[in-house]
N, C-alpha and C positions, 0 to 999 in steps of 0.2 A: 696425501694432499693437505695444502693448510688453509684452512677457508677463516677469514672475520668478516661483521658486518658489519656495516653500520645504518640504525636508522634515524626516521625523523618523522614528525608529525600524529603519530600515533604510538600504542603502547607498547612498550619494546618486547622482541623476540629474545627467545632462546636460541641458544644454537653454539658450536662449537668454541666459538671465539666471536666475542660482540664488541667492536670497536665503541670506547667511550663517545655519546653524544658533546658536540659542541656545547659551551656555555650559554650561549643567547640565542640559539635555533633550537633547542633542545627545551631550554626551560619554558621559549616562549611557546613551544608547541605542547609540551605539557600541562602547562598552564593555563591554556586553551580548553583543556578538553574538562577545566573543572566544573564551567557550569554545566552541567549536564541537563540541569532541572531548567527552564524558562519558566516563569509562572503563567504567561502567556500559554504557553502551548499546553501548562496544565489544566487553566482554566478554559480551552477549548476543547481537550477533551472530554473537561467534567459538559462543559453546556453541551456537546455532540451527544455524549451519549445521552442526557436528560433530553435533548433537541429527538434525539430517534424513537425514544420511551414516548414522550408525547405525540410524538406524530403517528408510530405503531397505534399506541392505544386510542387514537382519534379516528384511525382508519376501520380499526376493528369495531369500535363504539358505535361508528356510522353505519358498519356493516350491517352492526347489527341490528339497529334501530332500523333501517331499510327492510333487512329479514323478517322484523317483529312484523314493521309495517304491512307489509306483502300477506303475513301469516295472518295478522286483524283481517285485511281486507278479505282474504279467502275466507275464515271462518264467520265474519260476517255475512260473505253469500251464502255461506252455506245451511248458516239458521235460521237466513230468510227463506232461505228456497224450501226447507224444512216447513215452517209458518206457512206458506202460501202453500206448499202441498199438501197441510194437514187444511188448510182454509175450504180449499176446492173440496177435499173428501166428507168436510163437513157442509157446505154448500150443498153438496150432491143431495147424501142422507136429509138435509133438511127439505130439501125440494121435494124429496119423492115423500116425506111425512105429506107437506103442506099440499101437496096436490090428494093423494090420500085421503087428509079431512075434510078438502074440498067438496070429495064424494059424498061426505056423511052433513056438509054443512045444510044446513032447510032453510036459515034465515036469510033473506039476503045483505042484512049488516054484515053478519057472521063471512058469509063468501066475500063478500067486497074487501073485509080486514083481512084474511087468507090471500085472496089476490095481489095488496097490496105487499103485503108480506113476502111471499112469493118472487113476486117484481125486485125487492129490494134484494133477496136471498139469490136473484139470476144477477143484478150488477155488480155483488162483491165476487161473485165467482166469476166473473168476464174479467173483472180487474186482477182477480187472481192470476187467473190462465195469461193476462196479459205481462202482467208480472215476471212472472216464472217464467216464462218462455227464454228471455236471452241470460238465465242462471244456470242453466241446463250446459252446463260446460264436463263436467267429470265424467269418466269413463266408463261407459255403458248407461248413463244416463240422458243422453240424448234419445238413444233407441229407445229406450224405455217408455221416456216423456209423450214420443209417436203412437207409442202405441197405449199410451193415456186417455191423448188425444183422439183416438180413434175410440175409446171403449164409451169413455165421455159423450162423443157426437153420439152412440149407442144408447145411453143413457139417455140422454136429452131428447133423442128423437121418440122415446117409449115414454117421459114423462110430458111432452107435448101433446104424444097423441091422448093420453089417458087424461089431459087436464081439457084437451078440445070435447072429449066425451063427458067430463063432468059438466062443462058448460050446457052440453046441449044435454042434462038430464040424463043421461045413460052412465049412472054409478055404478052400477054392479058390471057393467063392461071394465069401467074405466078401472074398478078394485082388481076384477080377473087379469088386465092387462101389467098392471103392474105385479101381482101374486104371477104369472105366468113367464116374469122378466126377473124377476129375484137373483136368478146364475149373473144377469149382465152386471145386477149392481154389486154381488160378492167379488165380480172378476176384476173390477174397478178399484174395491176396495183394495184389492191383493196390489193389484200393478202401484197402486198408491203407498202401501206398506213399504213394495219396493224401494220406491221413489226415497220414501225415508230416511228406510237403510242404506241408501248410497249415499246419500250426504251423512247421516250420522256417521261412517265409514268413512267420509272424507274429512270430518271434520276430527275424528278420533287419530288418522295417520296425518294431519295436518299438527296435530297436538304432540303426537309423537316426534315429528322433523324437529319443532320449535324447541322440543326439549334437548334433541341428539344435538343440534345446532347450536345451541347453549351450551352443551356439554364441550362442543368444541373450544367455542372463543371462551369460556372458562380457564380451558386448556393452555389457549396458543396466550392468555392474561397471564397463565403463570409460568408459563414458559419465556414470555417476554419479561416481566418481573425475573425469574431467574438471571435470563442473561444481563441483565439491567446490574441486579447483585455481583454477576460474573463480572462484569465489565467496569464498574466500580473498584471489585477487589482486584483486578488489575491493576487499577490506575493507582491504586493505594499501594500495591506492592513496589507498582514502579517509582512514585515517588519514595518509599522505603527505599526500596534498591538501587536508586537515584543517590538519596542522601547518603548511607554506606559507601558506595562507590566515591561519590564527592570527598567524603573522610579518607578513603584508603588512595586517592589521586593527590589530595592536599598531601599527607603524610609522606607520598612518596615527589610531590613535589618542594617539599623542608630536605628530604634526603638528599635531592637533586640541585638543591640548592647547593646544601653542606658538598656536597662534592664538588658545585663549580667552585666554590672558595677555595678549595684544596684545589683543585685544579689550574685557579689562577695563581695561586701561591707561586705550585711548580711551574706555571709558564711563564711569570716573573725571574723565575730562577734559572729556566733555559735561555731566554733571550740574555741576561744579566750574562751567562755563562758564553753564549754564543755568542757576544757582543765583545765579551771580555778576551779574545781571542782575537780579530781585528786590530782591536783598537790597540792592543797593546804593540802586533807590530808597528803599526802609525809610530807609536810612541817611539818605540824604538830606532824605526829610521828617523824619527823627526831630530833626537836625538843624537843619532848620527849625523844626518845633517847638520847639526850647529855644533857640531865638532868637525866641520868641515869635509866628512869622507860623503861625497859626492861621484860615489863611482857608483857605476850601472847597478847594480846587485841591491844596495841600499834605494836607488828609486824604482824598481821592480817592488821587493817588498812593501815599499810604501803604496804604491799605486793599488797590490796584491789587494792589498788591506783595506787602501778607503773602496775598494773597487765588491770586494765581499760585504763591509758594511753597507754599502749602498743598497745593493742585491736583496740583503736582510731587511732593510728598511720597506722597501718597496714592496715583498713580500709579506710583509707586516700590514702596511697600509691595504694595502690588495684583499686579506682575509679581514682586517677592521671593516673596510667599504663595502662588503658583500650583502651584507644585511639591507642596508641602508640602499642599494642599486636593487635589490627584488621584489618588484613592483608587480609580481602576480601577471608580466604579461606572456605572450603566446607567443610560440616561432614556429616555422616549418622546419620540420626534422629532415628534407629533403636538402634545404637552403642551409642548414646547420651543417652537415657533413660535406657539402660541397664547401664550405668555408672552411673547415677543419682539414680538408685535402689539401686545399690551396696553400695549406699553412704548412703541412707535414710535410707533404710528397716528396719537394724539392728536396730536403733534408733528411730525408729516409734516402732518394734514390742517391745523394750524395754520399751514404756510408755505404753503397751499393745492396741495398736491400730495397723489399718490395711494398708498399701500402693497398691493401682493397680495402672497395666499400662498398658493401651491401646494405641498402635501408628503404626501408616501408613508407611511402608517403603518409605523414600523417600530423595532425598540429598537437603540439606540444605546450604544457603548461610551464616556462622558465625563458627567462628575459635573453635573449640574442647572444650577447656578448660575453651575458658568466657561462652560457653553456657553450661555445666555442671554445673558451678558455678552459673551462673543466676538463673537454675531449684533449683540447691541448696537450693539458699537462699531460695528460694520462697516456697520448704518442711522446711526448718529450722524454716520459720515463724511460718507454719502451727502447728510445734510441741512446738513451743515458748506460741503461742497465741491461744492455746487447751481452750475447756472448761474440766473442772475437772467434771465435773455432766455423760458426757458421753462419749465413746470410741472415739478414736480419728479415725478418715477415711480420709483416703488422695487421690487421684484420679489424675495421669497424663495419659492425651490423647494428641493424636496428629494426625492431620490429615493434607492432601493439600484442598487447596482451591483458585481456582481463583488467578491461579501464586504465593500464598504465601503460609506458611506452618504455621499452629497453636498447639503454644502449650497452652496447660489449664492447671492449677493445681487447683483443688478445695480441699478444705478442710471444715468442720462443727465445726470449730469452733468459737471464741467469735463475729467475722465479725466487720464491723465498721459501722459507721453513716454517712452520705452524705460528711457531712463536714470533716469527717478526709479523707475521701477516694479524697476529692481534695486535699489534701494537702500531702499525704501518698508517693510520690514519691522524697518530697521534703526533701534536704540532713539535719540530724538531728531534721528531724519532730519527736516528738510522741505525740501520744493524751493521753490525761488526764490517764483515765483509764488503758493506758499501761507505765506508767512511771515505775511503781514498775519494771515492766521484766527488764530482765540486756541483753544490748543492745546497739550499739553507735548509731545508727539511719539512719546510711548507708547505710544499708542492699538493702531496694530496689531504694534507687539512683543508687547502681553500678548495678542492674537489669537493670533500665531504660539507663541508659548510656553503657551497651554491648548489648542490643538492638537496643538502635540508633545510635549506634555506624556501625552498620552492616544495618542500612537502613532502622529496621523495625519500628516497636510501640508497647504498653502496655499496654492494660486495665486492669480496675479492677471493678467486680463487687463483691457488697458485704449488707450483713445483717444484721443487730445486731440479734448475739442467734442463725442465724442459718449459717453465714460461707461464707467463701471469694472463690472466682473464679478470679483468676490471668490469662490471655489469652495474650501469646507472638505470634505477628505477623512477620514473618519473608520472608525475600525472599527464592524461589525457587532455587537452581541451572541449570542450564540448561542442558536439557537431552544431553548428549554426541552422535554424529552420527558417528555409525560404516561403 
């Protein structure tokens, strides 16, 4: 089988046989794709990522100023409640001294200063105990605190009685009662040690969290700085690999250039050629004419000829205006083929052959009229380049696929050889065996050219004896949101 392609708007394939790109669909879509770099979109992505680094590091900053905070405030309770636990145990001890000397006091100055003492040594302990009370939060420190509280009402109720017996002169009761209570104020002490050691405990794996915690957003700072690095050296590669690319597009848009000038040379030189054929029978019946032979044969050839030039002309204009008609707008692929019928069928079913059409509703990127005319041509060929041996069958499909929309025309007839199928897109090609058909050779350059004129491409697969497959690749429209 002999397959070429052609495409357009992006960077050309490989492939067995690659139809030359038009001159002005080709370059402009090349030439398109140089700027790659916008400095715009470079400078949004340098502020993006700078915009996420500062917003990251703002979040975690707060995080963790929140976390320090939370960890101040707990370590702060916890040194108060330390303070006012060591307050109370020292309250305690000092009360059971000052009731104590009370016993031993004789002067009544001496007791009065005791008492008063005393008095002031029971209100910093009531503010203590008041204190503490709603710090008593950590675990197993509640329980504990209850039963402080209870060892304390123990205590105080042994140094009231022994201070009511120093009043009324009964020392040596009031020294026994307190020498006989000694286990309650060691017991006191211990639950108070406790007391301590649970906040000192708490305040030690609070010191610990603040550090682990640290250790984290240290972490996820230089893991952010990382990616920050990463994300930079991206942006710097791509603009590197931006500007290479730009070099190696330019370069091959100077090639693409140098080859449309060669290419217009030789199609300067085809039309000049194919032009030069016409015209010359003109000349020659004209010729004949003013030698007066005025018979049938001589105004046949004349009419033959201006009637081929005109063909050519028109043909000409038709591929010049396509550019200029592609206005990037939409059709229905539905509406398209039902128009392309209306135009075949009659003319298919008049060489006694068949036309179907199967197509996919769907909207299509290319202006009305060049893509009826495209489908055209491409049934006109079909009924051009028939074989005579058997029924002629013509087949357009169409379907989506993969963001673009395909249209096929196959037809069974004479098909071509590898080598003309590379060269079949090219303007005024025809191979050998199709010269006799009357024809300017246009036909599928103005295909290839409102094709890529609108972004798509072209293949053609094909067989000798058994029949061509023409497949237009087209863009999709985009779905409209209600």
């Amino acid at each position: 089988m002999a397959r070429a392609m052609s495409l357009g708007g992006g960077a050309p394939r490989t492939g067995p046989a690659e139809a030359v790109p038009s001159g002005s669909a080709s370059g402009a879509a090349l030439s398109s794709q140089v700027p790659l770099i916008d400095g715009w979109k470079l400078r949004l992505a340098f502020a993006g990522v700078i915009v996420v680094f500062v917003v990251i590091n703002a979040v975690l900053f707060r995080e963790a100023g929140l976390q320090q905070g939370e960890d101040r405030l707990i370590v702060t309770n916890m040194l108060s409640s330390i303070q006012l636990v060591s307050r109370m145990a020292d309250d305690i001890d000092d009360e059971r001294i000052l009731v104590a000397a009370r016993t031993y006091a004789t002067q009544p100055a001496g007791r009065e200063r005791i008492e008063a003492k005393l008095a002031e040594v029971r209100q910093d302990f009531a503010d203590a105990v008041r204190d503490y009370g709603p710090l008593a939060t950590e675990p197993g420190e509640a329980e504990t605190w209850e039963r402080a509280r209870s060892e304390i009402a123990d205590a105080e109720g042994v140094i009231d009685r022994a201070l009511a017996l120093a009043r009324s002169h009964q020392n040596d009761e009031a020294r026994a009662l307190l020498a006989a209570n000694l286990g309650r104020f060691d017991a006191l002490d211990r639950t108070v040690d406790e007391l301590v050691r649970i906040n000192d405990e708490a305040v030690d794996r609070v010191v610990a969290e603040a550090h682990a915690i640290g250790l984290v957003y240290r972490r996820y700072v230089l893991l952010l700085t990382l990616g920050g690095v990463i994300l930079a050296s991206a942006a710097a590669w791509r603009v590197i690999h931006g500007a290479h690319r730009n070099e190696e597009l330019l370069r091959r848009l100077s090639r693409n250039m140098e080859e449309r000038n060669r290419e217009l040379d030789a199609f300067a030189g085809r039309v000049a050629h194919d032009l030069r054929g016409p015209l010359t029978s003109v000349t020659l019946a004209g010729a004949q004419l003013a030698r007066g032979a005025c018979d049938a044969r001589v105004s046949e050839k004349f009419e033959r000829g201006v009637s081929r030039m005109k063909s050519l002309i028109d043909d000409l204009l038709a591929l010049a205006r396509i550019d200029a008609e592609a206005r990037g707008d939409e059709c229905d692929a539905a509406v398209i083929a039902d128009s392309v019928r209306q135009e075949l069928e009659p003319r298919i079913q008049g060489e006694g052959g068949r036309l179907r059409v199967e197509v996919e509703d769907a909207r299509v990127r290319c202006t009305e009229g060049l893509l009826v005319e495209a489908l055209a041509n491409l049934g006109d060929n079909a009924i051009k380049y028939r074989r005579p041996d058997v029924p002629l069958e013509v087949h357009l499909r169409g379907r989506s696929e993969d963001g673009v929309y395909l249209y096929a025309v196959t037809d069974n007839g004479i098909g071509m050889t590898r080598q003309d199928a590379e060269h079949v897109f090219e303007p005024f090609y025809r191979a050998d065996r199709t010269r006799a058909v009357s024809g300017t050779g246009l036909g599928l350059a103005i295909v290839r050219r409102i094709v890529e004129a609108h972004g798509g491409s072209v293949l053609v697969d094909s067989e000798p004896g058994v029949g061509t497959t023409f497949t237009l690749r087209l863009p999709r429209a985009a779905v409209s949101k209600r």
